[in-house]
C-alpha positions as CSV (number, residue, x, y, z in Angstrom):
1,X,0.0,0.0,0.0
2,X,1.5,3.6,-1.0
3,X,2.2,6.0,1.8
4,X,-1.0,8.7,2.5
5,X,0.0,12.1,0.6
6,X,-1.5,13.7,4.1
7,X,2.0,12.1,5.8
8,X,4.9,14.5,4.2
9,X,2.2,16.8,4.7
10,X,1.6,16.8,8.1
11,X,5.4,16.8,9.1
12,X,5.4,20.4,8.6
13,X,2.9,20.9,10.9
14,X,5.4,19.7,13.8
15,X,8.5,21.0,12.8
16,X,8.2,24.5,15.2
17,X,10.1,26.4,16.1
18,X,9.2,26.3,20.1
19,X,9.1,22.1,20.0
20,X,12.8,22.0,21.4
21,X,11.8,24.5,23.7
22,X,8.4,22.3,24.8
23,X,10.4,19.1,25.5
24,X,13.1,20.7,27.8
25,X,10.4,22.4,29.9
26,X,8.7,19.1,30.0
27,X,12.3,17.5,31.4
28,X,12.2,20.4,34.0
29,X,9.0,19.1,35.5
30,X,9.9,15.6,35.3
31,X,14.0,15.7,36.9
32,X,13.3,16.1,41.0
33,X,11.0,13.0,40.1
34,X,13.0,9.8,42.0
35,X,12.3,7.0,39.3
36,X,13.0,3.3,39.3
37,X,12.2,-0.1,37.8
38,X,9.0,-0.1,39.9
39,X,7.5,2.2,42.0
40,X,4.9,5.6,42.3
41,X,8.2,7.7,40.7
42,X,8.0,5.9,37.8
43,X,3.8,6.0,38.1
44,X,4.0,9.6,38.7
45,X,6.1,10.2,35.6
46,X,3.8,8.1,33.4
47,X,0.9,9.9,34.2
48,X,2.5,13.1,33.8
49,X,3.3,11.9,30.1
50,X,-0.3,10.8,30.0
51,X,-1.2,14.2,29.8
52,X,0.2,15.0,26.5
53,X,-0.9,11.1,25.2
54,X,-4.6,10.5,25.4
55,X,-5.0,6.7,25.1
56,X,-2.1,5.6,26.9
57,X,-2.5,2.8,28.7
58,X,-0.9,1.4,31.6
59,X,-0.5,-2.2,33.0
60,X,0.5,-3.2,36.3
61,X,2.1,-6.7,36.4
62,X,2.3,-8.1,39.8
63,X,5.7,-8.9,42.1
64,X,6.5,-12.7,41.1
65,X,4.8,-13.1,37.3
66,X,7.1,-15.2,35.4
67,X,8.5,-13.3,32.4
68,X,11.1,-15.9,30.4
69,X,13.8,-16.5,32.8
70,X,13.2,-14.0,35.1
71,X,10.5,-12.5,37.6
72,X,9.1,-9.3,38.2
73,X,11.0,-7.9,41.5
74,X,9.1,-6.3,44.2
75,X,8.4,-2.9,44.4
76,X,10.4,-0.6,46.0
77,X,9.4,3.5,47.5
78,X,11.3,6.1,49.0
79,X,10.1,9.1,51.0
80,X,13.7,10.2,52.4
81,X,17.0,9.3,53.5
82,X,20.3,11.3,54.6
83,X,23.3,10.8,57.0
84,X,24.0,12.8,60.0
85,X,27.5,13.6,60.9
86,X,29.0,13.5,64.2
87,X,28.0,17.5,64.7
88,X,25.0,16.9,63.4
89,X,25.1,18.0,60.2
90,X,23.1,16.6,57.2
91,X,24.8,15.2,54.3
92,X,24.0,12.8,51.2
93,X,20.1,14.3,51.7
94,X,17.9,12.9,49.3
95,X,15.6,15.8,49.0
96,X,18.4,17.7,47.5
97,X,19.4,15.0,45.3
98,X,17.9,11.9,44.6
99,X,21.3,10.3,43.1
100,X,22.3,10.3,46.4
101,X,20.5,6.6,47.4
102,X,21.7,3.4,45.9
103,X,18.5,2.7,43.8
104,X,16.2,-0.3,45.8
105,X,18.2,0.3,49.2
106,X,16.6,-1.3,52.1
107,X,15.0,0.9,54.9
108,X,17.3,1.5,57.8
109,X,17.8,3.9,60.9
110,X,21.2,3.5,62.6
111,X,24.2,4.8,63.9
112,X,27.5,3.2,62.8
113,X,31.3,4.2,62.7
114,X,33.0,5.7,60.1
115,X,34.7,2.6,58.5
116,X,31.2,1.0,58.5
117,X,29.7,3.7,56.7
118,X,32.4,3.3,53.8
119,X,31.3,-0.3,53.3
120,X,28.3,1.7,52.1
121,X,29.1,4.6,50.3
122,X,29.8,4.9,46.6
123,X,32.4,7.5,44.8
124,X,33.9,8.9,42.0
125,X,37.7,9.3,42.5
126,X,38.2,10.7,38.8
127,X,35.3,13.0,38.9
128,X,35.4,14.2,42.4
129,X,32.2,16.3,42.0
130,X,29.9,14.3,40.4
131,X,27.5,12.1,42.8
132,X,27.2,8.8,41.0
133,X,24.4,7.0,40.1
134,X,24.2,3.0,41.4
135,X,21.4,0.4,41.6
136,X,21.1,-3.0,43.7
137,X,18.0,-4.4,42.1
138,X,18.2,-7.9,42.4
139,X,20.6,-8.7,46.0
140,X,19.2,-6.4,49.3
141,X,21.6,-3.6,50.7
142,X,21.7,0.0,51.3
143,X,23.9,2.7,50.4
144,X,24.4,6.1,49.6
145,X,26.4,8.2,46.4
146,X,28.5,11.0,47.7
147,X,31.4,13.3,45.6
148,X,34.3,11.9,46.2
149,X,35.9,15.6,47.5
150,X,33.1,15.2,50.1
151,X,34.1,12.0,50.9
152,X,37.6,12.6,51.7
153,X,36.2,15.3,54.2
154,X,34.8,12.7,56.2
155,X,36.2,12.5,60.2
156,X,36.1,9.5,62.5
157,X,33.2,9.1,64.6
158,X,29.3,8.4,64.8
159,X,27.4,8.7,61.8
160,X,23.1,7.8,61.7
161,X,22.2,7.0,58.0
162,X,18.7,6.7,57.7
163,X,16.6,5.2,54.8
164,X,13.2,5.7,54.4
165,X,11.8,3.2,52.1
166,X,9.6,0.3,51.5
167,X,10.5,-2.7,49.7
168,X,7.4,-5.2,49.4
169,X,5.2,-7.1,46.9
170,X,3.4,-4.8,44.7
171,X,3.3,-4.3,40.9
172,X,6.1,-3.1,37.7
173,X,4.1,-0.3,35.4
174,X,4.3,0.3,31.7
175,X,2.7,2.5,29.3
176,X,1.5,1.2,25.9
177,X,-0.2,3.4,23.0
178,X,-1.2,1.6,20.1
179,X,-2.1,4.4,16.8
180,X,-3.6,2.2,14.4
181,X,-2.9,2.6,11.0
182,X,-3.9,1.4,7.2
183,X,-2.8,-2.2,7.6
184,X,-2.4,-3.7,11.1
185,X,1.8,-4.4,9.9
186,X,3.5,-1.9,12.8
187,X,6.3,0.5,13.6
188,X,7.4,-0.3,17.1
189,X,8.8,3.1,19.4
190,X,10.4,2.0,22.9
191,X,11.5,3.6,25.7
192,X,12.4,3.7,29.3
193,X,11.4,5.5,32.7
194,X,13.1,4.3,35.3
195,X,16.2,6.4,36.1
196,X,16.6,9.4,38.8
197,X,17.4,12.6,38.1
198,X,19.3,12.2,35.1
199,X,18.7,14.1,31.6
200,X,20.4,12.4,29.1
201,X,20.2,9.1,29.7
202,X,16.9,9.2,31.3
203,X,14.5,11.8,30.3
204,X,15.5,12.7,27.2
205,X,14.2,9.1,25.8
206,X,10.6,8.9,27.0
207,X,10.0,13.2,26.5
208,X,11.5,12.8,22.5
209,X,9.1,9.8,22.4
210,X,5.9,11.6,23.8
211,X,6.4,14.4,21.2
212,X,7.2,11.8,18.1
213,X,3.7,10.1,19.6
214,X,2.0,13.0,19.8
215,X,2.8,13.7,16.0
216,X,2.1,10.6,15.1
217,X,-1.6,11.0,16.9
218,X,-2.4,14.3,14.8
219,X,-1.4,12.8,11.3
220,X,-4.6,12.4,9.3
221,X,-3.5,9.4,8.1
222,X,-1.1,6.7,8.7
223,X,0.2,3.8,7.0
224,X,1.4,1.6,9.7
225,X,-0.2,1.4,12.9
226,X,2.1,2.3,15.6
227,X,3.3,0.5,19.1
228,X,4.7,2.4,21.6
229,X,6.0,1.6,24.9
230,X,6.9,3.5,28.4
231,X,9.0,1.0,30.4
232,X,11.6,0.6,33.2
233,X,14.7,-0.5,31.4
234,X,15.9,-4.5,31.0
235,X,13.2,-6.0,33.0
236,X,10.2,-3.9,31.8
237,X,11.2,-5.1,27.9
238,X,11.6,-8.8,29.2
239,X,8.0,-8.6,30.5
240,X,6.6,-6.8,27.9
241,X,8.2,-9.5,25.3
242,X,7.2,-11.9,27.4
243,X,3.6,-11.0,26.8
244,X,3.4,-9.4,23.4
245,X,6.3,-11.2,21.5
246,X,4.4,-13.8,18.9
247,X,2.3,-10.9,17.4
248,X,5.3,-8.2,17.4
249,X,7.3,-10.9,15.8
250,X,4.3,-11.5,12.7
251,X,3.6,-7.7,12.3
252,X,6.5,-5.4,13.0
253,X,8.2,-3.9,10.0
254,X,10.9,-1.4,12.2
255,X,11.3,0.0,15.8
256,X,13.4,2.5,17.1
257,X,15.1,2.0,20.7
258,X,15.1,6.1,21.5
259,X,17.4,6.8,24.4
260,X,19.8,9.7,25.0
261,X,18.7,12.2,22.4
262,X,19.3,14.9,24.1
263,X,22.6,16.8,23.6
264,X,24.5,19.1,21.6
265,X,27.1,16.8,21.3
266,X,26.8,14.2,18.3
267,X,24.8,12.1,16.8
268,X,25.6,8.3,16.7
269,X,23.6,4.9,15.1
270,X,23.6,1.6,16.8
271,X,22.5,-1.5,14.4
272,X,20.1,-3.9,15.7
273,X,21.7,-7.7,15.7
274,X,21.2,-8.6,12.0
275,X,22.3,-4.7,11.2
276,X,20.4,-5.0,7.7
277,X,16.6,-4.4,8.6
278,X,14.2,-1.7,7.1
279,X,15.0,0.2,10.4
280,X,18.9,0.3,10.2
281,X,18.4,1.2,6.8
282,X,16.3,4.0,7.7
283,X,18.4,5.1,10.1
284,X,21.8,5.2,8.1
285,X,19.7,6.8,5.5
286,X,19.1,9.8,7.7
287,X,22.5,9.7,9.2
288,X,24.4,9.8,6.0
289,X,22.2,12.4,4.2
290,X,21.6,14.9,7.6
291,X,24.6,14.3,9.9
292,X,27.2,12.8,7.5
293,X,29.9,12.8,10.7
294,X,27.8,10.3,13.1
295,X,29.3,8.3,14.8
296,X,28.5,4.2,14.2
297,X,28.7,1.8,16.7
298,X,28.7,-2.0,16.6
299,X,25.7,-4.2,18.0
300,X,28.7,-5.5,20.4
301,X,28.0,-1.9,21.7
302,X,24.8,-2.3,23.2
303,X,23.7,-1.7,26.4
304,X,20.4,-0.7,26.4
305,X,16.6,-2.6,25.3
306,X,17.9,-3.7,22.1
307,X,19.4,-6.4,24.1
308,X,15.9,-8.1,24.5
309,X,14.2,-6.8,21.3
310,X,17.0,-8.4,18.7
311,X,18.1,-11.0,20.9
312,X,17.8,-14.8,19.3
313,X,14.3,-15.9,19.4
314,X,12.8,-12.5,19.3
315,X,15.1,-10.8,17.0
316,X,12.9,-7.9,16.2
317,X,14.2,-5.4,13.4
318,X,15.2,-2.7,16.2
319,X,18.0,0.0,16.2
320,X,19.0,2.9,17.7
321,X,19.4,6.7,16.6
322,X,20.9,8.8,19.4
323,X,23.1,11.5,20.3
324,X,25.9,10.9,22.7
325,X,25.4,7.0,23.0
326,X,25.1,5.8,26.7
327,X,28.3,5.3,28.1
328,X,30.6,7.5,25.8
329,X,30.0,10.7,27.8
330,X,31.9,11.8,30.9
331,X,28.6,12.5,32.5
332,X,26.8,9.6,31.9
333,X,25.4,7.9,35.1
334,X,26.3,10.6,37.2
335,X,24.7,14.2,38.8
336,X,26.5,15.8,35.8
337,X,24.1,14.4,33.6
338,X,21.6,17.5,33.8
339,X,19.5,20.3,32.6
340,X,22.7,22.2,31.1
341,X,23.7,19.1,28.8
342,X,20.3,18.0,27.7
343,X,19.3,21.6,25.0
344,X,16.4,22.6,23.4
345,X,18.3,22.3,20.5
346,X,20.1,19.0,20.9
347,X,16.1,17.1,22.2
348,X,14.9,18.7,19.1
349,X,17.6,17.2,16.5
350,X,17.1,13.9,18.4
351,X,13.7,14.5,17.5
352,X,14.1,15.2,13.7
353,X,16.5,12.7,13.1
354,X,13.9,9.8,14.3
355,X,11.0,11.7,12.7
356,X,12.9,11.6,9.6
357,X,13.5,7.9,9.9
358,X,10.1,7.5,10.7
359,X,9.0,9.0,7.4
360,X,11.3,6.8,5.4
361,X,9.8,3.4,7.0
362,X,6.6,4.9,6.2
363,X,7.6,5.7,2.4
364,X,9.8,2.6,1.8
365,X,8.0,0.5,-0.9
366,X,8.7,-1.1,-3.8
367,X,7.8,0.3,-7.0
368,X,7.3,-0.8,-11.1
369,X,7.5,1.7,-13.7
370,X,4.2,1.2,-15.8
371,X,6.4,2.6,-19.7
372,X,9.1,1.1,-21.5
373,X,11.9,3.2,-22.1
374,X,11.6,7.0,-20.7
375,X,8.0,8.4,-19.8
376,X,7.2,11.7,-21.4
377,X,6.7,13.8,-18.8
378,X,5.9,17.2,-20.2
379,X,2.8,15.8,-21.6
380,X,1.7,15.0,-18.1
381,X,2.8,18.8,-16.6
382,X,5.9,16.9,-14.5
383,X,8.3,18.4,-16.6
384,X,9.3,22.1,-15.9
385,X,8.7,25.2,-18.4
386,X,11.8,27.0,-16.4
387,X,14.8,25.2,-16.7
388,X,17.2,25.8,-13.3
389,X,19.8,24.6,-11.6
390,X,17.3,23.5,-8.5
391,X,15.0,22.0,-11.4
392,X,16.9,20.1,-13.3
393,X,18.1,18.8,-10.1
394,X,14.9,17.6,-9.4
395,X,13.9,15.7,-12.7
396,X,17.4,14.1,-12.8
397,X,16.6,12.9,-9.5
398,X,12.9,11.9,-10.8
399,X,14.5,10.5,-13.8
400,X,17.2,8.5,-11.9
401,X,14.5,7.1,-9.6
402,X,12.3,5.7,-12.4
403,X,15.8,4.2,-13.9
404,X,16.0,1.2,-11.3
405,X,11.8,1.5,-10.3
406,X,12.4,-2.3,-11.8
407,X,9.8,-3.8,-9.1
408,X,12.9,-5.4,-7.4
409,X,14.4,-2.6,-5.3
410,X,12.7,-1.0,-2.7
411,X,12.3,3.0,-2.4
412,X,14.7,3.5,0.0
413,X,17.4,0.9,-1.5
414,X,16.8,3.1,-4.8
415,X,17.2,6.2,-3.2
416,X,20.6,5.4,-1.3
417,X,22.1,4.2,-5.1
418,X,20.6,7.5,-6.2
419,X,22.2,9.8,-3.8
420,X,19.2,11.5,-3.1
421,X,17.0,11.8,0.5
422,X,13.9,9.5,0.6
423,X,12.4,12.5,1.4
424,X,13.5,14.9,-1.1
425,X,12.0,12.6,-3.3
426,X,8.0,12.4,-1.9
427,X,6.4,14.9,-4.1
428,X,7.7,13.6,-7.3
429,X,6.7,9.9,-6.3
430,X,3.1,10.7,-4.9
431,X,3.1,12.8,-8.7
432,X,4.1,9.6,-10.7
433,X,1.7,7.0,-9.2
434,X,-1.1,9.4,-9.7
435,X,-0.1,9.7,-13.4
436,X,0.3,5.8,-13.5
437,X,3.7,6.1,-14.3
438,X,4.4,4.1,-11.2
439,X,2.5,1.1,-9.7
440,X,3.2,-0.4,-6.2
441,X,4.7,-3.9,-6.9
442,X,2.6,-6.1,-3.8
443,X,5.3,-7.2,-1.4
């Protein structure tokens, strides 16, 4: 089935100049929020995405459901911890940073020693500023994140550490919006909601998502219906596999991991396992043609939910357009990761680079031209009466197109041997299939 004319339309529509400026106040509301795998942070962050996606739906899957070789953990809520010094004075308070609580610590209220309290705490000795963000999911501890130049200001004597948190059977959340479209064959969006105060690596994912959803929503037509999913990271993909898997596996065409898209810094493409699906070639189509200096990692580089999604026996067609890729920037999993390094500008290229990707999925067909030898296009008004530089740019692109439109090659494969953007190219294909010149070849 052709692309609806309405879609290259309708991009337009989004492409504002205040949407960088929309998604960074939407991070601003959503940092202070303490997130994890399970928990009312992550609930309260859902439902204030929610807002901007009527229809989203969210699922609570109970502490101990089987989901392949794992189980859903309990629950875990905080409220407030912080140590107390021997004078008295507060340090490592939660309320001033959330970062400063090893993620699913157990609740406690005691005094110990020094050297005790160092079993416990975690530091940076290379970036002595920076509190660093750590996690003990899956064994029970406690512990606290402190800058290392704070740590070495520590003294001998009595310290109370107090954590005030539950850990206890309860439920893991997710959001799901399904946007049907002309055929029930999908486009699969993903991303996750379970960090701390973080901006890159955390809310820079889910925000870029909500706008490309809410784009999606307002198009007047769509060719592909869309999946897309809010979840806590690693164990919210295994249970949402674990439930959904069989009918992603028959109907997805491409998904898009998104996940640190937030920065001014670069822009970098991470192949899903195979490396050769409609997605990846989507992706390298807009990398190559918008940011020719991205940087390209190898599948041996992942780290994030396209573990699960291409992993053998699920092996979904899923890549990854970022910016700075996860792990390859000094502030990554720390308190450096904030509002300065995530832009207006940098959320808003994230943005455009998927969209763009997104409108190449959605184009990508294969075509047949219906005339042996060259069509005569004046005849049909597709030929310009000015001849310029710009226009006879564009009928040698046109031209070049309808050279390999053998019914073998799909749109995009044609348009990478062409040199010319997918997108560049929309007008003069919608033009030739309604003059019959070109006829959908039924896949």
């Amino acid at each position: 089935m052709s692309p609806p004319p309405a879609f290259r339309q309708d991009v337009a529509l989004t492409n504002t100049r205040s949407l960088g400026q929309q998604m960074h106040h939407l991070c601003e509301a959503l940092f202070p929020i303490c997130r994890s795998i399970t928990g009312n942070g992550f609930r309260t962050s859902l439902a204030m995405l929610s807002e901007h996606l009527p229809g989203l739906q969210v699922t609570e899957v109970p502490t101990g459901t089987a989901c392949f070789d794992w189980e859903v953990p309990r629950e875990w809520n905080i409220r407030d911890a912080y140590i107390l010094k021997p004078d008295g004075t507060k340090i490592c308070d939660f309320k001033e940073c959330n970062l400063h609580v090893v993620g699913y610590s157990v609740p406690i209220n005691r005094t110990v020693t020094l050297d005790e309290l160092q079993e416990h705490l975690y530091s940076l000795p290379d970036q002595p500023t920076a509190i660093p963000y750590v996690t003990s999911y899956y064994k029970e501890r406690w512990g606290f994140c402190i800058a290392h130049q704070d740590r070495e200001q520590l003294r001998p004597g009595d310290y109370t550490v107090v954590i005030d948190s539950d850990l206890r059977d309860g439920s893991l959340s997710y959001g799901e919006l399904i946007l049907p479209g002309e055929t029930d064959a999908e486009v699969f969006l993903s991303s996750y909601l379970c960090h701390p105060s973080m901006a890159n690596n955390e809310l820079s994912g889910p925000v870029v998502t909500t706008f490309l959803a809410k784009w999606l929503q307002g198009l007047s037509r769509r060719r592909y219906t869309y999946r897309i999913v809010l979840i806590p990271e690693t164990i919210g993909s295994i249970v949402y596999l674990s439930r959904h898997a069989d009918a992603m596996k028959k109907k997805m065409v491409a998904g898009f991991n998104i996940s640190c898209v937030g920065d001014d810094r670069a822009y970098s493409y991470l192949p899903s396992r195979r490396g050769e699906t409609v997605a990846d070639r989507a992706a390298l189509h807009v990398m190559q043609h918008e940011h020719p200096d991205y940087v390209t990692y190898s599948y041996l580089d992942r780290g994030s939910d396209e573990r699960q999604y291409c992993s053998p026996g699920i092996d979904l067609p899923v890549c990854s357009i970022m910016r700075s890729k996860y792990g390859e920037y000094p502030e990554y999993h720390t308190s450096l990761d904030d509002l300065t390094l995530v832009t207006p500008s940098g959320l808003q290229g994230g943005y455009e680079a998927i969209q763009k990707a997104i409108e190449c999925v959605e184009m990508n067909e294969t075509l047949r031209a219906t005339v042996s030898c060259e069509p005569q296009l004046g005849k049909r008004g597709l030929y310009p009466t000015v001849s310029t530089k710009d226009s006879a740019r564009h009928v040698r692109s046109m031209m070049n197109f309808l050279a390999y439109a053998d019914g073998s090659l799909s749109s995009l494969e044609i348009a990478e041997r062409i040199g010319t953007p997918l997108w560049e190219l929309a007008e003069s294909l919608t033009n030739l299939k309604k003059e019959g010149l070109l006829e959908v070849v039924d896949s």
